[in-house]
C-alpha positions in Angstrom: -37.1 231.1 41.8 -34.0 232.3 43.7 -33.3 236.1 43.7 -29.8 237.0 43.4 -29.1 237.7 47.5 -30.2 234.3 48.0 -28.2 232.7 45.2 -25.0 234.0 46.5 -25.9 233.3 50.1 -26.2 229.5 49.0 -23.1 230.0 46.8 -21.3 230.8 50.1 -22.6 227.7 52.0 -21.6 225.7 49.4 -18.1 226.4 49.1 -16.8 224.3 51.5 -18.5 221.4 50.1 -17.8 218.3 48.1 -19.2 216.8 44.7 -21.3 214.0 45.8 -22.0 213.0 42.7 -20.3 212.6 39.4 -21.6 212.7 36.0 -19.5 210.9 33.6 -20.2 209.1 30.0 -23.4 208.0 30.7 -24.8 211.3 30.9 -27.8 211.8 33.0 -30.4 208.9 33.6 -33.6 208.4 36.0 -31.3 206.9 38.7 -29.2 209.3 39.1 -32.1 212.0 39.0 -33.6 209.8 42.0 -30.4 209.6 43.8 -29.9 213.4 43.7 -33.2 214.1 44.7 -32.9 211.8 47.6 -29.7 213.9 48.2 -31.0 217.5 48.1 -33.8 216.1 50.2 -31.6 215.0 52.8 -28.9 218.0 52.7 -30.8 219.9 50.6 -27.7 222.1 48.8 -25.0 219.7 47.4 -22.3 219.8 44.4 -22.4 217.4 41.4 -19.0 217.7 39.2 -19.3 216.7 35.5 -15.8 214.7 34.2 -14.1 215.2 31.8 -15.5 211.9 29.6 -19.0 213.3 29.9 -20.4 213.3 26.4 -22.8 216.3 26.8 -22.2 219.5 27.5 -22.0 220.7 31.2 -25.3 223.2 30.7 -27.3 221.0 29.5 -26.3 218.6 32.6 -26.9 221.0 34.7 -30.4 221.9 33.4 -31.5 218.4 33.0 -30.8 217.8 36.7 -32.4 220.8 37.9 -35.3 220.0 36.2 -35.6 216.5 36.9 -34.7 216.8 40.4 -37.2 219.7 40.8 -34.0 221.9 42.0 -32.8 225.2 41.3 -29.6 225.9 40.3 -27.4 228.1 41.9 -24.2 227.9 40.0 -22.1 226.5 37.3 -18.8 227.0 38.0 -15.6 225.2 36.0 -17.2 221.8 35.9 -19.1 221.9 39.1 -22.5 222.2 39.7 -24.3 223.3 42.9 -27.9 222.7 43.5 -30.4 223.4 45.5 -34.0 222.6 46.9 -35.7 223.0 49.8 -36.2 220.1 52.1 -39.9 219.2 53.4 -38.7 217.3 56.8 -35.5 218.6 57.7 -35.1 222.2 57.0 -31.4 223.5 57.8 -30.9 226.1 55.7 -32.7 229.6 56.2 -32.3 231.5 53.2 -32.0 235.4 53.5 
């Protein structure tokens, strides 16, 4: 669990970055739970965006990736989500 100093030092290194992924009207499935755990494990903080066509709401997207990625999440923002877990081999970020 992420206290809140922590939360928005993440929140800060993840302004400057991009949605890698995009959920759309599919909604969340296994594959894209893989792919964004092979993504955290790799950058270990990244941004998802939910469009606009995306049948469920952005919450429960958000929780259903945290929890199937093993994440936490660090914010919800408009329809961006940021996420973020610690990596076991390549450690970059040093949380406060």
């Amino acid at each position: 669990m992420l206290t809140g100093k922590q939360k928005r030092h993440l929140r800060r290194e993840a302004h400057h970055l991009s949605p890698i992924f995009q959920v759309g009207k599919g909604g969340v499935n296994d594959n894209m739970v893989k792919q964004i755990s092979e993504a955290l494990e790799a950058r270990e903080l990244i941004k998802v965006s939910v469009l606009q066509n995306c049948e469920q709401p952005k919450d429960e997207v958000a929780e259903a990736l945290a929890n199937g990625a093993g994440a936490e999440l660090v914010q919800t923002i408009g329809n961006i989500i940021v996420l973020y877990k610690e990596s076991k081999e390549n450690k970059q970020i040093e949380l406060p």
